[in-house]
GUDREN-125356 format. One line per 3 residues: their letters; for each residue x, y, z of N, C-alpha, C. Coordinates in Angstrom, 2 decimals, always signed. Layout:
<lodos>
a> X,Y,Z,X,Y,Z,X,Y,Z; ...
</lodos>
This chain:
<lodos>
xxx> +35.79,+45.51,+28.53,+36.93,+44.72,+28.12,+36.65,+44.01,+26.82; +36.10,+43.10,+27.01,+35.38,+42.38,+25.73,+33.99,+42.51,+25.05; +34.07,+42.00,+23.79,+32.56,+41.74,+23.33,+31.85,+40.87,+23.28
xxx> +30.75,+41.15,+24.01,+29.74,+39.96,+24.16,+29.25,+39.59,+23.04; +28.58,+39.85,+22.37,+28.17,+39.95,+21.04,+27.90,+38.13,+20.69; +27.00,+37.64,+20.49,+27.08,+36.15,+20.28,+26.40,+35.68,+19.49
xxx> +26.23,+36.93,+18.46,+24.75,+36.47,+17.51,+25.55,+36.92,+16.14; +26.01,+35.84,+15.46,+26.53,+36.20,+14.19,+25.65,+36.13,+12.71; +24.82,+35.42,+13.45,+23.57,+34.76,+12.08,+22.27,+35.61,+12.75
xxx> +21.48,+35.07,+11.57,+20.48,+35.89,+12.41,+19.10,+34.74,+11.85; +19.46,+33.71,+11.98,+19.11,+32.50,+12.47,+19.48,+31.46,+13.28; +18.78,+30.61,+14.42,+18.92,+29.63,+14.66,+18.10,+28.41,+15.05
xxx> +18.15,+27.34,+13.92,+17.59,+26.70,+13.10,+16.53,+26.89,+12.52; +15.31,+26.90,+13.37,+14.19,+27.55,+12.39,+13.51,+28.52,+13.41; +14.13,+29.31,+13.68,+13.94,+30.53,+14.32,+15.01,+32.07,+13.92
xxx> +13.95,+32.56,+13.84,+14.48,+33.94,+12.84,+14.45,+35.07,+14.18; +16.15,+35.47,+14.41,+16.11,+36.54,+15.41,+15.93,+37.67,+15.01; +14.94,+38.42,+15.50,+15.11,+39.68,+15.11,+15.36,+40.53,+15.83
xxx> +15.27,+41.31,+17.27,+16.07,+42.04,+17.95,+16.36,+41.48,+19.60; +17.56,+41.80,+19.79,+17.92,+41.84,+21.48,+17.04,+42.39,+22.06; +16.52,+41.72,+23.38,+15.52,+41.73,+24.21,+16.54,+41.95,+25.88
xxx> +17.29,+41.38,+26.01,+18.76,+41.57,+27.02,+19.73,+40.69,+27.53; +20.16,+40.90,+28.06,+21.15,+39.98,+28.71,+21.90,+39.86,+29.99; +22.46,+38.82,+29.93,+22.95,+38.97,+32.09,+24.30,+37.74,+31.38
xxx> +24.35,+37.31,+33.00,+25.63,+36.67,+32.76,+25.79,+35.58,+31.91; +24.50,+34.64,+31.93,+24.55,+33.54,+30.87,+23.75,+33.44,+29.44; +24.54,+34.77,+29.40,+23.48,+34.49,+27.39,+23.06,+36.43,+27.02
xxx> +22.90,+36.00,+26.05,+22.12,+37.32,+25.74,+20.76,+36.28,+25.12; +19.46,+37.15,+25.47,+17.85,+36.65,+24.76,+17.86,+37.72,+23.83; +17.13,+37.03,+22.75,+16.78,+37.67,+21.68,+14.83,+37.23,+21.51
xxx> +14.28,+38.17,+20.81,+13.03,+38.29,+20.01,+13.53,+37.10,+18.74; +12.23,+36.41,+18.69,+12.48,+35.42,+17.68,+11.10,+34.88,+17.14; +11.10,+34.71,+15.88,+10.42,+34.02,+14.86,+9.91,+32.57,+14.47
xxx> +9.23,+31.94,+15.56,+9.64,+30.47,+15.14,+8.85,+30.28,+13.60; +9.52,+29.64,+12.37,+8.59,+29.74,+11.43,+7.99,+28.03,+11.23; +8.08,+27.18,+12.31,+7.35,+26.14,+12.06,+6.17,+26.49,+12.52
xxx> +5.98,+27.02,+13.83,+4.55,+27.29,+14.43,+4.02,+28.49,+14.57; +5.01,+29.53,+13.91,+4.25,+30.95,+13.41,+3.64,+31.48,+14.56; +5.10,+31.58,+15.55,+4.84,+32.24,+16.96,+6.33,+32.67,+16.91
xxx> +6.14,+33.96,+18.07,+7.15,+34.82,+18.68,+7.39,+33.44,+20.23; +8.56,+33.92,+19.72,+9.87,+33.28,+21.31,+11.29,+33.93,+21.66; +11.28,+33.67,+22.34,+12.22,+34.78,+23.34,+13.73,+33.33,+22.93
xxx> +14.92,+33.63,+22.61,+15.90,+33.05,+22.35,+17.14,+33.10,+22.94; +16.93,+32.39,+23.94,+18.99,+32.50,+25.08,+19.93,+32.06,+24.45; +20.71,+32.78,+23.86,+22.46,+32.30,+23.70,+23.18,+31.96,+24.53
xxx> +24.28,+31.13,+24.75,+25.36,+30.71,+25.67,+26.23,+31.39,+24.63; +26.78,+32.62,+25.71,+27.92,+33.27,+24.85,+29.30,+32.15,+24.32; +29.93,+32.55,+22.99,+30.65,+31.39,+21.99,+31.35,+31.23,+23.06
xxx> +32.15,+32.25,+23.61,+33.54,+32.06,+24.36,+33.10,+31.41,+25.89; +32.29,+30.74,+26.17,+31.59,+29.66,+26.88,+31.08,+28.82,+26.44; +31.59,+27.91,+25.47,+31.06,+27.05,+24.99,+32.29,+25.67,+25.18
xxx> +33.19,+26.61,+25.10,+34.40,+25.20,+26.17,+34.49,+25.48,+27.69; +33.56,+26.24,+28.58,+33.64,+26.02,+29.34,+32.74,+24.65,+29.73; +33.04,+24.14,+30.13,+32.02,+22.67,+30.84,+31.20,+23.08,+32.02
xxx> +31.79,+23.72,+32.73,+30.80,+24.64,+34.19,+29.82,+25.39,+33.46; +30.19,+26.31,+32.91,+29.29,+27.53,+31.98,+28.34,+26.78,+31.29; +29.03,+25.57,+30.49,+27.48,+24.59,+29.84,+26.67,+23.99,+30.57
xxx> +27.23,+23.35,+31.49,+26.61,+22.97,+32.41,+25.23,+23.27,+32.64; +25.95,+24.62,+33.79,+24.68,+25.27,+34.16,+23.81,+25.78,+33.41; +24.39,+26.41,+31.91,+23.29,+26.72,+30.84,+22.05,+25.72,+30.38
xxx> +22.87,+24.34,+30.44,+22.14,+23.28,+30.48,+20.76,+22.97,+31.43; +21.17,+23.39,+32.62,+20.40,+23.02,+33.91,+19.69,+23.88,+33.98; +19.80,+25.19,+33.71,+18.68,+26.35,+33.61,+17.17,+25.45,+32.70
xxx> +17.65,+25.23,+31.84,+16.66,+25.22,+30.64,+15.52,+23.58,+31.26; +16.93,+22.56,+31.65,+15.85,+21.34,+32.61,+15.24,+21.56,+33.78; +15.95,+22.31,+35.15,+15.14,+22.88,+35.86,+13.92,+23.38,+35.59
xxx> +14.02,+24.61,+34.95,+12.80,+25.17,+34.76,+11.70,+24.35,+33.98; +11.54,+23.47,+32.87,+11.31,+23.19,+32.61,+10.05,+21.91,+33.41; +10.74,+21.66,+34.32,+10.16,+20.64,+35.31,+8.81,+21.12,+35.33
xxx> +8.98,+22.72,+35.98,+7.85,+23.78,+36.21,+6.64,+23.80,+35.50; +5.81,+23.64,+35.29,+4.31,+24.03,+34.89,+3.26,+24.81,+35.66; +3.63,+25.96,+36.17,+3.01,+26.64,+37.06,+2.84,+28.41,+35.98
xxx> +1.97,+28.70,+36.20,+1.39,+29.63,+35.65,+2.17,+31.07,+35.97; +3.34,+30.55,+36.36,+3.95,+32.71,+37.00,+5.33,+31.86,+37.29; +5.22,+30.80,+36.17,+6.65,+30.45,+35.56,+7.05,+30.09,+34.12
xxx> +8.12,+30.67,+33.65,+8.25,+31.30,+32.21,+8.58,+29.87,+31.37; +7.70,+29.41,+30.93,+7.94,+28.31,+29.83,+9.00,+28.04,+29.17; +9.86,+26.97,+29.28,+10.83,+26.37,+28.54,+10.60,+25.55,+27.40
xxx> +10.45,+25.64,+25.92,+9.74,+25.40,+24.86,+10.95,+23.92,+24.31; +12.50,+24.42,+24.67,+13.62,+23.36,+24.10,+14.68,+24.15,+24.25; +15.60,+23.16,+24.19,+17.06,+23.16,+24.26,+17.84,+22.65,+22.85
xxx> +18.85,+23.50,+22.71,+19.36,+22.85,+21.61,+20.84,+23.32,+21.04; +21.42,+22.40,+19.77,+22.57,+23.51,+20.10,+22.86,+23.27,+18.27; +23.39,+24.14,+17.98,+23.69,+24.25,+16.33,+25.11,+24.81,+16.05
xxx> +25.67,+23.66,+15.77,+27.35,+23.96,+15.41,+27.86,+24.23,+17.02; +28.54,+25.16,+17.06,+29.10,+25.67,+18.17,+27.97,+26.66,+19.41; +26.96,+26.80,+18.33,+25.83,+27.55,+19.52,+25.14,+26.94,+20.00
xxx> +25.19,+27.31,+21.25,+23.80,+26.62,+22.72,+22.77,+27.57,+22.51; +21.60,+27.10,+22.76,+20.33,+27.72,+22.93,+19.46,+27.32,+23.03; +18.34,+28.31,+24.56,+17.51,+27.62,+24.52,+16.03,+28.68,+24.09
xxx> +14.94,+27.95,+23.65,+14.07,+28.74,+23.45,+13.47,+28.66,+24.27; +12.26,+30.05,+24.73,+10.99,+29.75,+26.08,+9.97,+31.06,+25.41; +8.97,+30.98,+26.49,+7.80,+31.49,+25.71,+8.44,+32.95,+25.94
xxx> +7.81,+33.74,+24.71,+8.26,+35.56,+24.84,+7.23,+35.59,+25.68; +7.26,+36.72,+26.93,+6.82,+37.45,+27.62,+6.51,+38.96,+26.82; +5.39,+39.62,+26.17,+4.99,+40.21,+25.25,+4.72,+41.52,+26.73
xxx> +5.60,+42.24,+27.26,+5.49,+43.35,+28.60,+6.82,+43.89,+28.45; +6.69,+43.67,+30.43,+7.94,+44.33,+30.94,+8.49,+43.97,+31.87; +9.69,+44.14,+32.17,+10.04,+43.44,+33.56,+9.72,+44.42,+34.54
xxx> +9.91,+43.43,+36.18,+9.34,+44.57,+37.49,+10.13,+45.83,+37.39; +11.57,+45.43,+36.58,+12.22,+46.93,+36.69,+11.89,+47.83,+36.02; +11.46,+47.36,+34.63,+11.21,+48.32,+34.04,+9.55,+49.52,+34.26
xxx> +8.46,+48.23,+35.13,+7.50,+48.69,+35.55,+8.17,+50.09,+36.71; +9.16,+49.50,+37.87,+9.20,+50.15,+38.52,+9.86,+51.73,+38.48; +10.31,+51.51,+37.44,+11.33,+52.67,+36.65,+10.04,+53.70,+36.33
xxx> +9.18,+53.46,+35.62,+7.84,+54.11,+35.23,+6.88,+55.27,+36.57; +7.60,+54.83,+37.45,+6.70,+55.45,+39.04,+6.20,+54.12,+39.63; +6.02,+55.09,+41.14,+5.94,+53.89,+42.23,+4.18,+52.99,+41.72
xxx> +4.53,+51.65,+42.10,+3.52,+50.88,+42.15,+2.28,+51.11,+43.07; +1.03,+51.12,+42.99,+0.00,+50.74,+43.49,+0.16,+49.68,+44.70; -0.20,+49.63,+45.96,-0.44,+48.61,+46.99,-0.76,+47.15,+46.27
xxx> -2.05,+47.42,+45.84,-2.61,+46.40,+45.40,-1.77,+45.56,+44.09; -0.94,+46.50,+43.51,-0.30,+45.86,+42.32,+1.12,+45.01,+42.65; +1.50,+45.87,+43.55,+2.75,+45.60,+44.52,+2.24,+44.05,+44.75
xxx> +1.05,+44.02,+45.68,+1.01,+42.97,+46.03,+0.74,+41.83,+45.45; -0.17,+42.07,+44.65,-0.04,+40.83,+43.63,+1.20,+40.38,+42.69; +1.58,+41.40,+42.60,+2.99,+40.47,+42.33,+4.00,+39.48,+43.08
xxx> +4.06,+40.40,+44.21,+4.43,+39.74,+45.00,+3.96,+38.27,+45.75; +2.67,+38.27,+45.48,+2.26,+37.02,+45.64,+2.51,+36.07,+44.32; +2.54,+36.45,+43.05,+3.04,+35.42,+42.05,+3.94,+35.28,+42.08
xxx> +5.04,+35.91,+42.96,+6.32,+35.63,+42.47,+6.65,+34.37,+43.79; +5.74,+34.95,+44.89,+6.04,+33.52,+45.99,+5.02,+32.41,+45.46; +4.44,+32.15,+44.54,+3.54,+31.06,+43.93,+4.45,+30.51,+42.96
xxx> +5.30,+31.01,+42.30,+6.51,+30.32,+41.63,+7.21,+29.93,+41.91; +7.80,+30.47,+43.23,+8.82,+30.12,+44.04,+8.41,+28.92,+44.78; +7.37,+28.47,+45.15,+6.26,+27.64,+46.03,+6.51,+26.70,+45.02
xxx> +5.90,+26.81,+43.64,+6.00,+25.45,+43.19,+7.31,+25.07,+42.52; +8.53,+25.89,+42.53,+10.02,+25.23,+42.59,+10.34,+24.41,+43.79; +9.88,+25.19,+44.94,+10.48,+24.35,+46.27,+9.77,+23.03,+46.10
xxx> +8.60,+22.94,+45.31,+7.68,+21.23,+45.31,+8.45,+20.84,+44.66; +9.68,+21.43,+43.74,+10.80,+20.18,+43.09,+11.53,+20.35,+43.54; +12.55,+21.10,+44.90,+13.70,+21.21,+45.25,+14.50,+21.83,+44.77
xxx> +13.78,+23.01,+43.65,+14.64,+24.15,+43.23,+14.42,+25.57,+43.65; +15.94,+25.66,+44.37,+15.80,+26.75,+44.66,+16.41,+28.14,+43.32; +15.85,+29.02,+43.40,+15.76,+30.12,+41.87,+17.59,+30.40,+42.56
xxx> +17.60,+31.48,+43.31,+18.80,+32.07,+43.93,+19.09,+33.27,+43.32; +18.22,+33.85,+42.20,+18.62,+34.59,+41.73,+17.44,+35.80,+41.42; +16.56,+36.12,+42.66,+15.45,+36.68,+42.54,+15.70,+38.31,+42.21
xxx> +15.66,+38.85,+41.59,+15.60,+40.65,+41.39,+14.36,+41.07,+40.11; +14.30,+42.26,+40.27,+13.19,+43.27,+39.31,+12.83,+42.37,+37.60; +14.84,+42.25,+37.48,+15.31,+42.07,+36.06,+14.27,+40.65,+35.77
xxx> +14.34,+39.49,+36.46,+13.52,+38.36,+36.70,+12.35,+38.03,+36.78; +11.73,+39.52,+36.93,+10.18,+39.12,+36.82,+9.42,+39.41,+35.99; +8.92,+38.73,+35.13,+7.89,+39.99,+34.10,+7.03,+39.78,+34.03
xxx> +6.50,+40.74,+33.86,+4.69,+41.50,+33.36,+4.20,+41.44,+32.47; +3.55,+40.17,+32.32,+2.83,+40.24,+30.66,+1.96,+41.48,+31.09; +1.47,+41.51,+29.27,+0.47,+42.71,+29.20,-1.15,+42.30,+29.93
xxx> -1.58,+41.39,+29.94,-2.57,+41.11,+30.59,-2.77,+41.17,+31.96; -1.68,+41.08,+32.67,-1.24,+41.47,+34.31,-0.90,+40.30,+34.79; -0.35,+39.05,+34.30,+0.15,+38.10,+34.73,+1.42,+38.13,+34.77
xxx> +2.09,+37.61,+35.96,+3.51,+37.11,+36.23,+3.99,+36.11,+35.67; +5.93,+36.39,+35.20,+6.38,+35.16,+34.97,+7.35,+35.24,+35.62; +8.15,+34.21,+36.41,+9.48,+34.45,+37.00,+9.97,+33.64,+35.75
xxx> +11.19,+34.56,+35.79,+12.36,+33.99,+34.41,+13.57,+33.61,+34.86; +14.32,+33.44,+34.31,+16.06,+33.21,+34.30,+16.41,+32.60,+35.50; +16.02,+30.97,+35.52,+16.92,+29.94,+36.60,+18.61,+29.67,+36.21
xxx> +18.94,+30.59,+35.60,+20.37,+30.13,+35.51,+21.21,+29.96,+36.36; +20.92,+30.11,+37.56,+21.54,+29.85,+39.07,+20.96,+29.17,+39.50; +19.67,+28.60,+39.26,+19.20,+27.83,+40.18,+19.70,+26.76,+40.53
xxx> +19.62,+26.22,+41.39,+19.89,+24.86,+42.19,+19.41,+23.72,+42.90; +19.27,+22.59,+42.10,+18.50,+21.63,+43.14,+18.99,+20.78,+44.05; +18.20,+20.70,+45.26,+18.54,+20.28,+45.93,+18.81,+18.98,+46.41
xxx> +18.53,+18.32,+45.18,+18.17,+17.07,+44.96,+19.67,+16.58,+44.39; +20.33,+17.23,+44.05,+21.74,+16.91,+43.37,+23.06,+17.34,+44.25; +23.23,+16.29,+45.12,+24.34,+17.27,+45.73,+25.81,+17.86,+45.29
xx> +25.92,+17.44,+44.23,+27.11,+18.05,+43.69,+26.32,+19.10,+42.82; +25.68,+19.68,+42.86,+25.50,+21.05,+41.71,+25.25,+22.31,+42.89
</lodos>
């Protein structure tokens, strides 16, 4: 129907995008340049035509503080939030891999590999529930594989705490 498309510059602020990395319902991520600290970061848009939504900001909002709470090692770093003119965005650390889907797309997993993931991904999940967030939004697309063999769970944009009863 429509175009998502939400990247008209190919800066935002001092981060230089250079290619789509993917997207889901709240944002497209991009590959990015930070040139103050001369590191790669992964860059979420809040698509434009959600930017008068107040629900849609909202929760774009709450993704980026939720997670953020997090400091657990097989959870994906939230670096800042911010917004420039009419664009929301937040930055977090690039994951330099693949996601579980794309691992799993490759041929079936190893026991042993299976399982260790599966155990980082309930060690992330473990230390959300120590803040009362629940993810809600667990699949393949969500997990990734750095190259070293470490887990990150990504994308709380559903998440929910439980600590807030109106969200």
């Amino acid at each position: 129907c429509c175009d998502r498309t939400v990247v008209t510059v190919d800066r935002i602020s001092h981060y230089r995008l250079m290619r789509k990395l993917g997207e889901g319902g709240m944002g497209e991520v991009y590959l990015a340049h930070d040139e103050h600290l001369n590191r790669y970061v992964a860059v979420k848009l809040l698509p434009l035509q959600y930017t008068h939504d107040a629900q849609r900001l909202l929760r774009f909002k709450q993704e980026a503080q939720l997670t953020s709470v997090l400091t657990h090692p097989n959870v994906l770093v939230i670096h800042a939030i911010g917004q420039e003119g009419e664009t929301h965005f937040i930055i977090s650390e690039y994951v330099d891999g693949e996601t579980l889907r794309q691992r799993i797309a490759r041929g079936p997993l190893p026991v042993g590999e299976a399982v260790g993931i599966a155990i980082a991904v309930l060690e992330a999940l473990a230390a959300a529930h120590e803040y009362w967030i629940v993810h809600r939004d667990i699949k393949p697309e969500n997990v990734m594989l750095r190259k070293d063999g470490s887990v990150a769970l990504a994308d709380f944009g559903i998440a929910k705490s439980m600590l807030q009863a109106d969200n």
